[in-house]
N, C-alpha and C positions, 0 to 999 in steps of 0.2 A: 217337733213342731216345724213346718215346711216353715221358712222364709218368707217376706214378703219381700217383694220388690216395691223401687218407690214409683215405679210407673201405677200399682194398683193404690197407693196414695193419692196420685194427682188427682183424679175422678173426685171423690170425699173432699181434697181442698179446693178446689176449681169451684164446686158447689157451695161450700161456706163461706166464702169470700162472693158469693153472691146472694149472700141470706144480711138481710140489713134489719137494722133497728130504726120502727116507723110505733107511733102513739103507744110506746112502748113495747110493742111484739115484734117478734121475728120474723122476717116475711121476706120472700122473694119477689119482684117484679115480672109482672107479663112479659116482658121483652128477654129476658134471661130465662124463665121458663124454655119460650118459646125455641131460644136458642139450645136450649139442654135438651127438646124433645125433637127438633130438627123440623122447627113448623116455623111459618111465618106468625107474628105476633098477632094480625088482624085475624087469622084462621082459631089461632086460641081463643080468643075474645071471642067469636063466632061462635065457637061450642059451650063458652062459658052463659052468652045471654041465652042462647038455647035451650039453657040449664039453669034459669036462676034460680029457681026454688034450692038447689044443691048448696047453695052457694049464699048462706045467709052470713052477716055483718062478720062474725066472729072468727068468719072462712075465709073473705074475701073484703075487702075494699076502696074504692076509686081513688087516689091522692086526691089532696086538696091543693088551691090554685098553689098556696103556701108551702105544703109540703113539697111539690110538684118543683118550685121553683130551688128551695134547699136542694132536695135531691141533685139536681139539673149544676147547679153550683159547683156540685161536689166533684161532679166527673167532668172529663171532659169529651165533648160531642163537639162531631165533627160537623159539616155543613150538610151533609147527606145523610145524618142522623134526625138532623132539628128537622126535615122536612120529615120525616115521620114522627116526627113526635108533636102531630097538635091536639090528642086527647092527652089527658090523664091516665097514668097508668095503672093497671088495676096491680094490690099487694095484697098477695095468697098468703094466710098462715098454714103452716104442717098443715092446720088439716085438710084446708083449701087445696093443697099440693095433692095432698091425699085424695081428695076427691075428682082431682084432674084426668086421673087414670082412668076413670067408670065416662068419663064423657069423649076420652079424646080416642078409648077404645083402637089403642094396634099395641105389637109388641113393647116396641120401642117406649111404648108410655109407663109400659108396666114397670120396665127395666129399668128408667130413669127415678119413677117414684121411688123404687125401691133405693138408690143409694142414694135421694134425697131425701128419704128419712133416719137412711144412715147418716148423714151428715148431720141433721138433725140431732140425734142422740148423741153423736161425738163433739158438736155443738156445746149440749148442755151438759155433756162429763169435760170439757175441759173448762169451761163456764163453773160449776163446782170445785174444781181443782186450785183453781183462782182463786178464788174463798177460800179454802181450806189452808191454802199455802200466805193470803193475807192475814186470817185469823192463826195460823201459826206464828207469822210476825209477830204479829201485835203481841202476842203472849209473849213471845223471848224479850221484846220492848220495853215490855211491863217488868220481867225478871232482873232484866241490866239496871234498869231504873232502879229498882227495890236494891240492890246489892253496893 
């Protein structure tokens, strides 16, 4: 079995570390899409209302002023950031991502979807692992306890 190098890593983490938990689902933000397909952010939005029938609640949806201002908290933005930032930004789940490819139509889109669904999946297999390895605690917890 060939090697991997950790250059073909970076790609898969670069993307999960931009996959955030918003009303409970996974989602990426427009602005980090946009930068993973090499568009300006106002250009995705553009093909996204385009497209809205594509793009129903469970795909896509707008932060609230609240969630907006969390988010905004969390990082930090610079002064040349905040002046584009006076909408809300839209938070694509997988499938939303998924469906980004059919609208934004070039290579580049295909190629990124693709190892953001790899990220995705390695997401929720390490996401599992987590659990399994917490519910392994607990059991040996339980056993030292009893003994």
């Amino acid at each position: 079995m060939p090697k991997t190098s950790n250059k073909s890593l970076l790609p898969s983490e670069r993307i999960i570390n931009r996959i955030l938990v918003i009303r409970n689902q996974k989602v990426i933000l427009d602005r980090d899409l946009a930068l993973l397909y090499g568009v300006e952010t106002r250009v995705l939005k553009q093909a996204v209302r385009r497209n809205r029938k594509r793009f129903p609640s469970d795909f896509m949806f707008q932060l609230t002023k609240e969630e907006f201002t969390r988010w905004r908290s969390q990082i930090v933005i610079s002064k040349a950031d905040e002046k584009g930032l006076r909408y809300y930004p839209f938070a694509f789940t997988e499938q939303g991502v998924a469906m980004l490819s059919s609208v934004l139509k070039s290579e580049r889109a295909i190629e990124v979807n693709i190892l953001i669904m790899r990220a995705f999946v390695k997401l929720r297999e390490i996401i599992s692992t987590h659990k399994k390895v917490g519910e392994k605690l607990k059991e040996l917890e339980g056993k030292q306890k009893r003994t």
